[in-house]
C-alpha positions as CSV (number, residue, x, y, z in Angstrom):
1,X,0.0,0.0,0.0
2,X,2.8,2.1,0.6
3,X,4.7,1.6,-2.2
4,X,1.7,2.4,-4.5
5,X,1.0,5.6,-2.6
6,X,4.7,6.5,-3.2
7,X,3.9,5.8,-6.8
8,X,1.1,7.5,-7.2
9,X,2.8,10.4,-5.8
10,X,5.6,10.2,-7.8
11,X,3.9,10.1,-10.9
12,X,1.7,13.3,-10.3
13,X,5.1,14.9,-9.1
14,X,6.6,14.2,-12.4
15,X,3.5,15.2,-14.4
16,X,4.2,18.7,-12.2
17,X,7.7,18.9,-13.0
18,X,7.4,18.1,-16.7
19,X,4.6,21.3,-17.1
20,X,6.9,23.7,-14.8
21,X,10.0,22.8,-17.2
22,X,7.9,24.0,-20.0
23,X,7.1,27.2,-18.3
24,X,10.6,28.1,-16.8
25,X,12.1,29.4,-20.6
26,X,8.3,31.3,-20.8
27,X,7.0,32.2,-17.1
28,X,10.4,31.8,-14.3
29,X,8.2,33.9,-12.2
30,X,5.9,31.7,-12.6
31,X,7.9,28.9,-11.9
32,X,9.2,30.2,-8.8
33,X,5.8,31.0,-7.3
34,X,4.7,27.3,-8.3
35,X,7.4,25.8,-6.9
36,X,7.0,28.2,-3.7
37,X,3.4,27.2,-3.2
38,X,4.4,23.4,-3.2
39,X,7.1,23.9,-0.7
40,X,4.8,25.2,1.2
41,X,2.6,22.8,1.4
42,X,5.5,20.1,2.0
43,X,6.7,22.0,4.9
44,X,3.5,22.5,6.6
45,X,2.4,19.0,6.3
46,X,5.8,17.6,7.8
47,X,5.4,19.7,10.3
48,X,2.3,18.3,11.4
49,X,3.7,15.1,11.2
50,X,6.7,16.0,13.6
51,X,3.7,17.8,15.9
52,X,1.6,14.5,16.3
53,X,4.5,12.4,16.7
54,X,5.9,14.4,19.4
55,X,2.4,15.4,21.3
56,X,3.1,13.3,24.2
57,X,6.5,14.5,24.7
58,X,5.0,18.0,24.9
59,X,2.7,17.2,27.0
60,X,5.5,15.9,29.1
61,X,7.3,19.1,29.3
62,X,4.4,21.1,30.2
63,X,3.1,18.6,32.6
64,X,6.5,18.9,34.6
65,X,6.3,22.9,34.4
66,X,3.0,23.0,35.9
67,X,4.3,20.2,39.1
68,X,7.0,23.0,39.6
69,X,4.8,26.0,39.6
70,X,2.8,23.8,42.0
71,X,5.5,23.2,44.3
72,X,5.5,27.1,44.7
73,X,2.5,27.4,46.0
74,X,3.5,24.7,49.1
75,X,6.1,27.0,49.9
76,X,4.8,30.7,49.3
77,X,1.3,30.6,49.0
78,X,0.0,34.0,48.4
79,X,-3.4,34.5,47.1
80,X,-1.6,36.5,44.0
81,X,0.2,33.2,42.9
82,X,-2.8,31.4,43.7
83,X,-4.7,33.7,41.7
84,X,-2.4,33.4,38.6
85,X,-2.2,29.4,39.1
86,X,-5.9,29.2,38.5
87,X,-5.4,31.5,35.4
88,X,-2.9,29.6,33.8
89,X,-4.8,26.2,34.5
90,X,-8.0,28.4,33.4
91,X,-5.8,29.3,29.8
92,X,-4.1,26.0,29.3
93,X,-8.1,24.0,29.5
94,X,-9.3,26.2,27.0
95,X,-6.1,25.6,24.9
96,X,-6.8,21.6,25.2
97,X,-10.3,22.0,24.3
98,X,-9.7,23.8,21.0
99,X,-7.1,21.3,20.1
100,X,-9.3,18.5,20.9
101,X,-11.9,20.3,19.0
102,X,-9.0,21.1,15.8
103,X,-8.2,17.6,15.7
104,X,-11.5,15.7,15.9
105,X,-12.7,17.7,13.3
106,X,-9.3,17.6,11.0
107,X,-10.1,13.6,11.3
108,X,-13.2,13.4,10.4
109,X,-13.1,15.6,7.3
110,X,-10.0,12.8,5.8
């Protein structure tokens, strides 16, 4: 399956290249902005590959910043840090539930 996927792609990339080849003694402009737009596109979808991959070692990161901050409060609990705590638990609950949100919906529409 993956080797006709790979295929697939290749042969659509080829049909690309072969049409911008044309263009570049015509249109390099042209060319250029093509060849931009794909890159683009490349980028941003290896990038989400790398983010989903590496989700739980985020999660990780931030799940060891917010013991810390909570350690704070056992030792200086003022109703200011207290305050802020519940913000940033407040912020970082809203953030989850838009991801959530962003990603059930991203895997329904495939």
């Amino acid at each position: 399956m993956v080797k006709s996927s790979l295929r697939a792609a290749s042969e659509v990339a080829y049909e690309y290249v072969q049409i911008l080849d044309v263009m570049v003694g015509q249109a390099p402009e042209y060319v250029s902005l093509a060849y931009g737009a794909v890159k683009i596109l490349l980028v941003v979808q290896v990038n989400y590959e790398e983010m989903k991959q590496s989700v739980a070692s985020y999660m990780e990161k931030i799940k060891t910043k917010f013991e810390l901050i909570d350690h704070l409060t056992a030792y200086l609990p003022t109703d200011r840090l207290v305050g802020a705590m519940a913000k940033m638990y407040d912020f970082f609950n809203r953030f989850l539930a838009k991801a959530l949100k962003f990603y059930t919906r991203s895997r329904t529409s495939k």
